[in-house]
C-alpha positions in Angstrom: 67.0 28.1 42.3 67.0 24.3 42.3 68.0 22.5 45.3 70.2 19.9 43.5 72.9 22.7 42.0 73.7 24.0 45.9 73.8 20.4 46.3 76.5 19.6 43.3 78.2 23.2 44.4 78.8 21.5 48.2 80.1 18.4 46.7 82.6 19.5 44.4 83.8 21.9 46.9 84.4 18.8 49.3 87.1 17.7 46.6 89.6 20.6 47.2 88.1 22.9 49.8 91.5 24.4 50.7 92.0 26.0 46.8 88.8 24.7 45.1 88.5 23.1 41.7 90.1 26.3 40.0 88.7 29.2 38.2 85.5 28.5 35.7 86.0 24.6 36.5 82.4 24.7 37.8 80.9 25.4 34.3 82.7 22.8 32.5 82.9 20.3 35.6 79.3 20.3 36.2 78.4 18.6 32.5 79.5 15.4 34.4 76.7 13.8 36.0 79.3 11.2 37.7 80.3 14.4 39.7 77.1 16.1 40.1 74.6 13.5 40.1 72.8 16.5 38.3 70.4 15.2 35.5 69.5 19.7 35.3 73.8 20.6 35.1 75.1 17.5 33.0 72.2 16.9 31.1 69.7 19.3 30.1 72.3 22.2 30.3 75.6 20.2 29.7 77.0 22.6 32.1 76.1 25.3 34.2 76.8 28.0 36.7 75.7 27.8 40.2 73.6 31.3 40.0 75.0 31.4 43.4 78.1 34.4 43.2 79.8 33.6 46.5 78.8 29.8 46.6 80.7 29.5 43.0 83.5 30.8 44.2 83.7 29.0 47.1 83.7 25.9 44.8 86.2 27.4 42.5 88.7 29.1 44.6 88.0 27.0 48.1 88.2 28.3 51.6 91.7 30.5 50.6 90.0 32.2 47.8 86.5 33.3 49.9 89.0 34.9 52.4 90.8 36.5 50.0 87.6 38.0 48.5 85.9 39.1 52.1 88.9 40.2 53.5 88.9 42.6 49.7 85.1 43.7 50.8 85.2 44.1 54.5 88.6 45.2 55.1 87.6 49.0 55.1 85.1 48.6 56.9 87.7 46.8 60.1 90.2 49.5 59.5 88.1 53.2 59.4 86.5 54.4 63.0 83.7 55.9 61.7 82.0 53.5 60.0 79.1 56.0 59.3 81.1 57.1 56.3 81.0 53.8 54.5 77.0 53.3 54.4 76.8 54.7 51.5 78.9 52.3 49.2 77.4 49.6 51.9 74.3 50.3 50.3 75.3 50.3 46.5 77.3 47.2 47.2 74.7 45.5 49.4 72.3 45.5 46.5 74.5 44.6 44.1 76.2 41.8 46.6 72.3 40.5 47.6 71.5 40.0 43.9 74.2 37.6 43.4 72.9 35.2 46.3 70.5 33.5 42.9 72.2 34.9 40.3 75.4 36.2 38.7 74.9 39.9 38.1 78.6 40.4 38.7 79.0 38.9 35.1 77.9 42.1 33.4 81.0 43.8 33.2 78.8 47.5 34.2 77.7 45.7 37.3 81.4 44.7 38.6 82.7 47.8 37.3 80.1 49.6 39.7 80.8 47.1 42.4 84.8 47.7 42.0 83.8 51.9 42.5 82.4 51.1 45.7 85.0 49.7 47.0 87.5 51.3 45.7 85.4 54.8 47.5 85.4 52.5 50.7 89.2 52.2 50.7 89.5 55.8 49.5 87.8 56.6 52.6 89.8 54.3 55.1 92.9 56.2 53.7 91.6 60.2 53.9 89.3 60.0 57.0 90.9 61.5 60.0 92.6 59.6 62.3 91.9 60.0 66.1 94.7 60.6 68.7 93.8 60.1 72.5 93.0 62.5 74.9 95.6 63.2 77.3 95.5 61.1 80.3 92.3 59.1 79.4 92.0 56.2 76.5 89.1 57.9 74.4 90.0 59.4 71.2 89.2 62.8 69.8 89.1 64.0 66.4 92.2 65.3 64.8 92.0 67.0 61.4 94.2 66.2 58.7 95.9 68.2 56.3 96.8 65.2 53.8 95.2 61.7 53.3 96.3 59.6 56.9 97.1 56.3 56.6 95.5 53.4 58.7 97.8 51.9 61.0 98.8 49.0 58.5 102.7 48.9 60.3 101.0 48.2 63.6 98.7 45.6 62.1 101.5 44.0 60.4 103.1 44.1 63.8 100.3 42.8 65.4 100.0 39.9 62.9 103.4 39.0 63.4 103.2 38.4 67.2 100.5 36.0 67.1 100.5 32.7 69.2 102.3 29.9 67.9 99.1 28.2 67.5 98.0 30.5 64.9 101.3 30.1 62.4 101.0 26.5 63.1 97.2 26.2 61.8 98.8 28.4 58.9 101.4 25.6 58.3 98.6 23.0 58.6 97.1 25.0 56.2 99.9 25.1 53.5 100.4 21.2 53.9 96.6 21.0 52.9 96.9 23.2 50.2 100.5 21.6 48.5 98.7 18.0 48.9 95.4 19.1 46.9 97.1 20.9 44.4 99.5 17.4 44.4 96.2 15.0 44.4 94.2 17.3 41.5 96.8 16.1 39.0 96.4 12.3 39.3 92.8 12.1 40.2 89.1 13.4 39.4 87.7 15.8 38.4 90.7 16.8 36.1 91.8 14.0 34.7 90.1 14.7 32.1 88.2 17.1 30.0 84.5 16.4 30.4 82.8 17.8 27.7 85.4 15.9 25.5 83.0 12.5 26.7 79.7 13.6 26.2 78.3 11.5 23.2 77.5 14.0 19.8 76.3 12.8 16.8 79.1 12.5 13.6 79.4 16.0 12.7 78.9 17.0 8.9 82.8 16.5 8.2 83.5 13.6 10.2 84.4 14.3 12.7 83.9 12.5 16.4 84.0 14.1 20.0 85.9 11.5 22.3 82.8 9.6 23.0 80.8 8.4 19.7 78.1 6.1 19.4 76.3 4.2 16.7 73.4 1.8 16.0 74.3 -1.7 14.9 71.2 -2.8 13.0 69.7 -6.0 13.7 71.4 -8.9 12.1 74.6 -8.1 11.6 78.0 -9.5 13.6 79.7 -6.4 14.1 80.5 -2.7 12.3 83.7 -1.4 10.7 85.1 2.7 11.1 87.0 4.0 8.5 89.0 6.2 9.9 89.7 9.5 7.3 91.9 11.6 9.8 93.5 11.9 13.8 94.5 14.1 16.1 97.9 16.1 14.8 100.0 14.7 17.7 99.7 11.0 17.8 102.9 10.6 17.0 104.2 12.3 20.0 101.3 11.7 22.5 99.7 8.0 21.8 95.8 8.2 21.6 94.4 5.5 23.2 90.8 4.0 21.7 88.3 1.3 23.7 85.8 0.5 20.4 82.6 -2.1 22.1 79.4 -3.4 21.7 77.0 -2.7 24.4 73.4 -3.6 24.9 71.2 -1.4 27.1 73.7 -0.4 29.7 75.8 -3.6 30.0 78.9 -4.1 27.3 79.2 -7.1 25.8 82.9 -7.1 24.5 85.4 -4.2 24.4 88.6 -4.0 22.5 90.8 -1.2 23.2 93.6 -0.4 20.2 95.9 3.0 19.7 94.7 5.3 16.6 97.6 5.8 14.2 97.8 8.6 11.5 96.9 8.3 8.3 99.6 6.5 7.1 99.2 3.7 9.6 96.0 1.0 9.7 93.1 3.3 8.8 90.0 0.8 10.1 88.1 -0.1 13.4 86.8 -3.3 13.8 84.7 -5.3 16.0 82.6 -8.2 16.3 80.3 -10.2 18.3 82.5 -13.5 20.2 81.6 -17.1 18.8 79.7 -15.8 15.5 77.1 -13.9 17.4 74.8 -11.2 16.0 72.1 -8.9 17.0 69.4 -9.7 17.1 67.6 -6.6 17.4 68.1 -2.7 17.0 68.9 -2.2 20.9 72.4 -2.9 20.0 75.1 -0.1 19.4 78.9 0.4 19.0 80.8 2.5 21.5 83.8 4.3 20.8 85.7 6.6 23.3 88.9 7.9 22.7 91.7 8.8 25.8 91.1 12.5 24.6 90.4 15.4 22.8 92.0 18.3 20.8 90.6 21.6 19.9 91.9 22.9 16.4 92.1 26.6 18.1 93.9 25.9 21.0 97.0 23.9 19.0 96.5 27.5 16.1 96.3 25.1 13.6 92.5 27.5 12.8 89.9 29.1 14.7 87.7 25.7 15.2 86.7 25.6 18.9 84.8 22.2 18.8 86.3 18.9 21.1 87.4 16.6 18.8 88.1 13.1 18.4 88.9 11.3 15.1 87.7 11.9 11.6 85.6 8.4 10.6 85.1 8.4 6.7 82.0 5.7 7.3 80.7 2.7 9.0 80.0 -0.6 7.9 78.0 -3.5 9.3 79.8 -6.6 9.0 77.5 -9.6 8.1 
């Protein structure tokens, strides 16, 4: 698969490697090419998976999460003596495990369901295989039959666990402090912040409505453009939304003005104009509007509309 999604996989995992961005953040974090530097993720797929099963999850659930999910895998395979027993499901899993190295096969619900079988038979096995007792006088083991499933020696591994060196609970307590402060840290910085699909640029859709990044062409000539705004978002009054409306030539911005959208029944118009009686002077010229956020229509049950949205402009004028 292409080189440049392992390398936006490693760098969003070295945001939060204790607990990871969160589950499915990869998908929705990797349509921002600020994070990714991923002209393939941002771009041409706005948003992708890694088609890498363990590599994702890494990125999603951090180092915690990938121990979690190979201590679920491999822990039968610590814990029964005979580990002959457990090629079979090795094999069924193997197969299903190796095709998820470039893809996500796990996905299709049959494939985890068949994946969840085989281990569930490996721990099946861990609890009914017979468990050995030594030989008198001598420290190998021999068989012993069993009449009922025998449990594994959890209440000696718990014991075990427990009398570890210091230095183990204290890398554990490092551990936690890592963990608290990431999970501190991903609410005041990047990548969740904010919702980036919400800033990719779309086109006015057919009712007028805006995603939180919208763009339009001033033509040549004119000193500016006017937005009639039609409708906002349905909490404004309780949650200010926060517009920056500017006029930006090739990648440089020649003058922002930033504003708050009020509802209907407040000023209804966004306005601006070149400084000092300026104009364009050709059609490179465009007007920039990004809004401090989004809301989806589903998500507040006022219907089922799942789009990002911004504000509802009724047109756009050139001023001349």
């Amino acid at each position: 698969y292409r080189p440049e999604v392992y390398l936006a996989a490693l760098k969003m995992f070295s945001l939060d490697p204790i607990l990871g961005l969160g589950q499915s953040e990869f998908y929705r974090q990797a349509a921002s090419f600020n994070l990714t530097n991923s002209h393939f993720l941002s771009i041409d797929q706005n948003g992708e998976n890694a088609h890498n099963y363990f590599l994702q999850t890494l990125t999603e659930t951090g180092l915690i999460g990938i121990a979690v999910f190979s201590l679920l895998v491999f822990y039968p395979t610590w814990q029964i003596r005979n580990k002959k027993l457990l090629i079979p499901a090795w094999v069924g899993l193997g197969a299903i495990l190796i095709g998820n190295i470039f893809a996500h096969s796990m996905l299709v619900r049959e494939n985890l369901f068949i994946a969840a079988s085989f281990i569930g038979l490996m721990y099946a096995w861990v609890y009914a295989a017979p468990k050995p007792s030594k030989v008198d006088g001598s420290d190998s083991y021999a068989p012993e039959s069993c009449q009922k499933p025998c449990l594994p020696h959890l209440t000696e591994s718990a014991l075990s666990f427990a009398k570890q060196p210091k230095i183990i609970w204290a890398l554990i307590a490092a551990l936690g402090v890592l963990a608290a402060r990431e999970i501190y840290l991903s609410y005041r910085s990047e990548p969740f912040i904010e919702d980036v699909q919400c800033f990719k640029a779309q086109p006015l859709d057919p009712d007028g409505w805006t995603s939180g990044l919208y763009k339009i062409a001033l033509p040549a000539g004119t000193r500016g453009m006017t937005l009639n705004i039609k409708g906002t978002q349905p909490d404004v009054l309780k949650r200010p939304l926060h517009a920056s409306i500017s006029i930006v030539h090739g990648e440089s911005s020649l003058i922002e003005q930033s504003t708050t959208v009020f509802p209907s029944s407040g000023p209804s118009q966004l306005s601006i104009n070149f400084p000092n009686g300026g104009v364009a002077d050709d059609g490179e010229y465009r007007v920039e509007l990004r809004l401090s956020r989004c809301f989806i229509p589903r998500n507040m049950r006022i219907n089922a509309d799942g789009r990002r949205l911004g504000i509802q402009i009724e047109s756009s004028t050139p001023n001349y």
